[in-house]
C-alpha positions as CSV (number, residue, x, y, z in Angstrom):
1,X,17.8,194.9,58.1
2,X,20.2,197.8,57.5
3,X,18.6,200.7,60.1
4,X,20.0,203.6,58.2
5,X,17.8,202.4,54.5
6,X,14.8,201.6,56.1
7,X,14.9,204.6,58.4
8,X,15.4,206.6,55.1
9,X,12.6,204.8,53.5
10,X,10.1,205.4,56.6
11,X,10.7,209.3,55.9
12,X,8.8,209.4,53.0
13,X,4.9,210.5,53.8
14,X,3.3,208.3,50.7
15,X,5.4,205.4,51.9
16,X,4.1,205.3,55.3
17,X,0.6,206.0,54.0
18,X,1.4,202.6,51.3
19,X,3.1,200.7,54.7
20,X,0.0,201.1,56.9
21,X,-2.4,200.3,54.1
22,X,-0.2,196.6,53.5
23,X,-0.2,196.4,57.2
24,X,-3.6,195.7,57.1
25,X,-4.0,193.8,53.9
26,X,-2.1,192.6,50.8
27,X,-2.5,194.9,48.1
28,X,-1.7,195.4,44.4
29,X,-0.8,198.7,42.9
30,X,-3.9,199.4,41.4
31,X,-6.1,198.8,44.3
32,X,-2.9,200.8,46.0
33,X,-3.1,203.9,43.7
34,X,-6.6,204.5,43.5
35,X,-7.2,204.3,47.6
36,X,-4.2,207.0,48.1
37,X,-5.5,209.1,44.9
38,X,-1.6,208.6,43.1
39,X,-0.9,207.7,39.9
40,X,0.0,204.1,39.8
41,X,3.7,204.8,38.3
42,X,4.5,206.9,41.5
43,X,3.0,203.7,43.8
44,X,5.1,201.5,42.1
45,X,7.9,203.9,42.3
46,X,7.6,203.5,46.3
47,X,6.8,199.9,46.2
48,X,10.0,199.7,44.7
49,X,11.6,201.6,47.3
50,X,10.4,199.5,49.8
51,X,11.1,196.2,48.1
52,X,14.6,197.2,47.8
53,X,15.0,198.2,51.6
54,X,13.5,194.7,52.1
55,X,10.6,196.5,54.1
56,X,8.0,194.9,51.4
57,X,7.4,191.7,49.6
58,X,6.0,191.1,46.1
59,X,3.9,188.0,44.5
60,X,2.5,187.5,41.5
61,X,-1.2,186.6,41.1
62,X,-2.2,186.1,37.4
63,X,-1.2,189.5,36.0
64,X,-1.5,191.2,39.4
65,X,1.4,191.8,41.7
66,X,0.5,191.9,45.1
67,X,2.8,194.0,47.9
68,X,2.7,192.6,51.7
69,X,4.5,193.7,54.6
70,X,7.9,192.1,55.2
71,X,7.6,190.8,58.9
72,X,10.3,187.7,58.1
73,X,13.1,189.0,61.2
74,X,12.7,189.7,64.7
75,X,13.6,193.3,64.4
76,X,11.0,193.5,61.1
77,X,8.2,192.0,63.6
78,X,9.2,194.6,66.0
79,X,9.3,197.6,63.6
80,X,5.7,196.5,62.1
81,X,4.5,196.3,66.0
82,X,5.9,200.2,66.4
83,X,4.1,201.4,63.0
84,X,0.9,199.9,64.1
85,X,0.6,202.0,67.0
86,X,2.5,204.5,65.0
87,X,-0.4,204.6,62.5
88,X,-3.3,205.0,64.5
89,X,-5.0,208.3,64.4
90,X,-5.0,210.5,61.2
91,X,-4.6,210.7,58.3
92,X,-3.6,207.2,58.1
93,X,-7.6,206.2,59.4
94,X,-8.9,207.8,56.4
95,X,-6.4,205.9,53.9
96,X,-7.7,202.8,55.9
97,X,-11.8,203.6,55.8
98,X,-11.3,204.6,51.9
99,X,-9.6,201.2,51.2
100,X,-13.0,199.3,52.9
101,X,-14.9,201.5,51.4
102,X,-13.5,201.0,47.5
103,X,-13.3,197.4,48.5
104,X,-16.9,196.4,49.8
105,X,-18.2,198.5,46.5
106,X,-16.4,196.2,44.6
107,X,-18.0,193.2,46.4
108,X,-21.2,195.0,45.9
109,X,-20.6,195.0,41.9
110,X,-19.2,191.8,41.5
111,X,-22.5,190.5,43.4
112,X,-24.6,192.0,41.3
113,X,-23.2,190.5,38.0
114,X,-24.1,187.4,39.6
């Protein structure tokens, strides 16, 4: 992990707001852009960014590429500890309650075309 890139990639507001929502879960850019209200070109922009500092991983699913946290070295593991604490508290809460919510009204919908 080269300090100076990822501290340079950490400086960047919509990054941390796209860090703390993959802390929590694996997501793809869609689900990413309309939870932060970005267009999806800028997300991947970032999630780009953050691939390339090696602060993300990708996967693909189907068509979807899904984005998790990188947490593979000991200093990763103890930079994803920091920006846990780092996160709590706003307006990184309100990224995190507007992801549940956009998520559980999708469970809703797809329950009801059952």
């Amino acid at each position: 992990m080269d300090l100076h890139r990822t501290f340079r990639a950490l400086a960047d507001p919509t990054r941390l707001r796209i860090l703390n929502l993959l802390l929590n879960e694996p997501a793809c850019v869609c689900d990413l852009a309309a939870t932060l209200g970005l267009p999806q070109p800028l997300v991947s922009r970032h999630l780009a960014y953050l691939r390339s500092v090696g602060l993300v991983h990708d996967r693909r699913s189907g068509t979807r590429v899904n984005y998790s946290v990188a947490l593979d070295s000991e200093k990763a593991q103890a930079l994803g500890v920091f920006l846990r604490r780092a996160f709590r508290g706003e307006p990184f809460d309100e990224d995190l309650q507007r992801r549940r919510r956009k998520t559980a009204d999708r469970l809703v919908v797809i329950g009801e075309a059952s």
